[in-house]
ZAMARGU-4260 file (C-alpha; in steps of 0.2 Angstrom, whole numbers, plus 5000, padded with zeros to 4 digits):
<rodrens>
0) 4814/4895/4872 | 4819/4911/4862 | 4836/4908/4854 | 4848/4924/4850 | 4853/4923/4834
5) 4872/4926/4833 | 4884/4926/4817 | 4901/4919/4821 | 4916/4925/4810 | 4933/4915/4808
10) 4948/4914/4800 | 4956/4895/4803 | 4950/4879/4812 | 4937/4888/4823 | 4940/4880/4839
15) 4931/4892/4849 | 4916/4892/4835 | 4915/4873/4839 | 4913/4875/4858 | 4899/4885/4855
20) 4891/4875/4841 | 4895/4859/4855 | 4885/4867/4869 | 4871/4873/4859 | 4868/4856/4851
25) 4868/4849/4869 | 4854/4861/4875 | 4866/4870/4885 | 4867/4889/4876 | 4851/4896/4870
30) 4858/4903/4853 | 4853/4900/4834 | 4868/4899/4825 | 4862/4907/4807 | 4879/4910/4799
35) 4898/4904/4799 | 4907/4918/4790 | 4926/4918/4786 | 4937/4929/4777 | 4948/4913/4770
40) 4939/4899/4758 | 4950/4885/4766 | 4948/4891/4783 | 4945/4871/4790 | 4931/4876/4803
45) 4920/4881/4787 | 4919/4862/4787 | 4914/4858/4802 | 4901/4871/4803 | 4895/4864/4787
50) 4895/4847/4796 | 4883/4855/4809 | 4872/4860/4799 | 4877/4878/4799 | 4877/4891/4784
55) 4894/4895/4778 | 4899/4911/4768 | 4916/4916/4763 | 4920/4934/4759 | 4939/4934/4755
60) 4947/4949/4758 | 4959/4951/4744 | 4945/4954/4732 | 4943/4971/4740 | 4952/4985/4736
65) 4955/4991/4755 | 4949/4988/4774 | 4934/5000/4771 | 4928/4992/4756 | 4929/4974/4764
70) 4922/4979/4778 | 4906/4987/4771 | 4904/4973/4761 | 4905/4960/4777 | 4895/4972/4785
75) 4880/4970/4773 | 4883/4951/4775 | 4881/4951/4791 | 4864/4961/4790 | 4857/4947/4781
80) 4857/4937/4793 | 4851/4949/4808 | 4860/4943/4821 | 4858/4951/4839 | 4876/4945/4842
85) 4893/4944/4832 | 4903/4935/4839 | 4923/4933/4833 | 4931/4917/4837 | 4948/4917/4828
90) 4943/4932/4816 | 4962/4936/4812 | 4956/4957/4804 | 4959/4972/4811 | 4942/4977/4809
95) 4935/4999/4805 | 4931/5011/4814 | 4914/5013/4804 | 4913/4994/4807 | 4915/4993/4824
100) 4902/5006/4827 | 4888/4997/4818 | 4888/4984/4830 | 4890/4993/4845 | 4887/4981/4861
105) 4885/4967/4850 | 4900/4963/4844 | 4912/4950/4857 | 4929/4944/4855 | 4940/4932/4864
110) 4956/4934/4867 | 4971/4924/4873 | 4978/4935/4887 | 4974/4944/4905 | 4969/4960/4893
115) 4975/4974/4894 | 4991/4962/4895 | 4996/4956/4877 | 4987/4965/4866 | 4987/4959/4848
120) 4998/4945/4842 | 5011/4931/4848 | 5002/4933/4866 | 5011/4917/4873 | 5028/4920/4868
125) 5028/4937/4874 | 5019/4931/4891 | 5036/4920/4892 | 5046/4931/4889 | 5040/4944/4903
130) 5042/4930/4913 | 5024/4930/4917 | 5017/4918/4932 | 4999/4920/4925 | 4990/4920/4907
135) 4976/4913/4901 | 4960/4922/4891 | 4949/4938/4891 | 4932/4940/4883 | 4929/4958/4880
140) 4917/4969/4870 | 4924/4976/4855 | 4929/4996/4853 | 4937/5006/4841 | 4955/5003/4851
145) 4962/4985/4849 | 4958/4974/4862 | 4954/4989/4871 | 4935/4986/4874 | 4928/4984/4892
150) 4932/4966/4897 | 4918/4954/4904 | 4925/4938/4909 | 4944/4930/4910 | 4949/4913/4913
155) 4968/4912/4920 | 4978/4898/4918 | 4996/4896/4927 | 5011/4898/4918 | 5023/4883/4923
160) 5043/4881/4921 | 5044/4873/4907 | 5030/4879/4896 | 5034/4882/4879 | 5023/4894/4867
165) 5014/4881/4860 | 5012/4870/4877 | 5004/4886/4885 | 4994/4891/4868 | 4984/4872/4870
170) 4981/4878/4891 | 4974/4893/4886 | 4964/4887/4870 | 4955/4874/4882 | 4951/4888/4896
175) 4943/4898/4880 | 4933/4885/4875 | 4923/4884/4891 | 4925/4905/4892 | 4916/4910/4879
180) 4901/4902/4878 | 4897/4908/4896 | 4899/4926/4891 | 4887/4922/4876 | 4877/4913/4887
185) 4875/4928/4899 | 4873/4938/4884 | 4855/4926/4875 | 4848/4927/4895 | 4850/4946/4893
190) 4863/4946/4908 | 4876/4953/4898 | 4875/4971/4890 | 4886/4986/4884 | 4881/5004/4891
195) 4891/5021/4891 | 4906/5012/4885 | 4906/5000/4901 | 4901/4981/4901 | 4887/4977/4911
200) 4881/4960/4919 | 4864/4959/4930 | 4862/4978/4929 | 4880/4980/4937 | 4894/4989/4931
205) 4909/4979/4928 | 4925/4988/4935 | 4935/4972/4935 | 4933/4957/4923 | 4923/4942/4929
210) 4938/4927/4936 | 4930/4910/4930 | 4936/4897/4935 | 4948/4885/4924 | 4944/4870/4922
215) 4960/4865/4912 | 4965/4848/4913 | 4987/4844/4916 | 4989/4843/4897
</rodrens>
């Protein structure tokens, strides 16, 4: 079986990096995991993907002397490893234009809201606050405009009445665990594909996200 070869960037404990590495050690997911690559040296999930066997890297970003620079230089470390697939899974950068463009259609990010709800940062909180019913987790293609690329696949998860930040935050984490490595899965069978800014899955054009099913458990 042909493998895609992915590189998988993070910043913390990689949760999401560890689903994947789960389901491809169990035969499940057809990728061949080159590289782990994080921005922070005590980023906890370099461990673990050192456990697995993986290849670890750690390019720090405050030895640069600007977003460009950094960028450029993750970029060519990237390259090394030729991945057909970047996948972000915790990557906590706001990443170039110039960046960006380079990987075109093969660049993936998770994030934990019903995009375009809650772009960028304290997603759960502000779900509460807006007295949202719903939340949960988006998969989308990455653009030039934050969390703005075409989304693939979302995962919702109900919002109860007495959910705090964190207690929805572990919800949503679990649905993301089970999210992700579908749309890469799609993506190594060669379902999954990013054309004239749209997101593409079995030669159709996605005008709304793909709803998967949660399989979150009461906790």
């Amino acid at each position: 079986m042909n493998k895609l070869p992915i590189v998988i960037l993070i910043s913390g404990r990689g949760s999401n990096m560890q689903a994947i590495l789960d389901r491809a050690a169990r035969g499940e997911l057809a990728v061949d995991v080159r590289a782990v690559i994080s921005n922070k040296a005590t980023a906890s999930g370099l461990d673990s993907a050192r456990a697995a066997g993986i290849q670890t890297e750690v390019l720090d970003h405050r030895d640069f002397g600007g977003r460009e620079q950094y960028d450029s230089a993750l970029q060519n470390l990237i390259d090394r490893y030729q991945p057909a697939l970047v996948v972000l899974a915790g990557f906590m950068r706001i990443l170039t234009p110039a960046f960006v463009r380079h990987y075109q259609g093969r660049l993936i990010n998770i994030h934990p809201s019903l995009l375009p709800a809650f772009r960028g940062l304290d997603t759960h909180q502000r779900a509460l606050e807006a007295g949202a019913t719903e939340h949960g987790a988006s998969v989308h293609f990455v653009t030039e405009e934050l969390d703005g690329g075409p989304v693939i696949v979302q995962s919702r998860v109900p919002v109860r009445p007495d959910d705090t930040a964190d207690s929805l935050a572990t919800r949503v984490l679990q649905a993301e665990h089970a999210l992700y490595p579908t749309a890469i899965g799609w993506f190594a069978a060669g379902r999954l594909r990013f054309h004239a800014g749209a997101a593409y899955l079995d030669n159709q054009a996605l005008t709304q996200p793909v709803q998967l099913a949660s399989t979150v458990t009461k906790t």
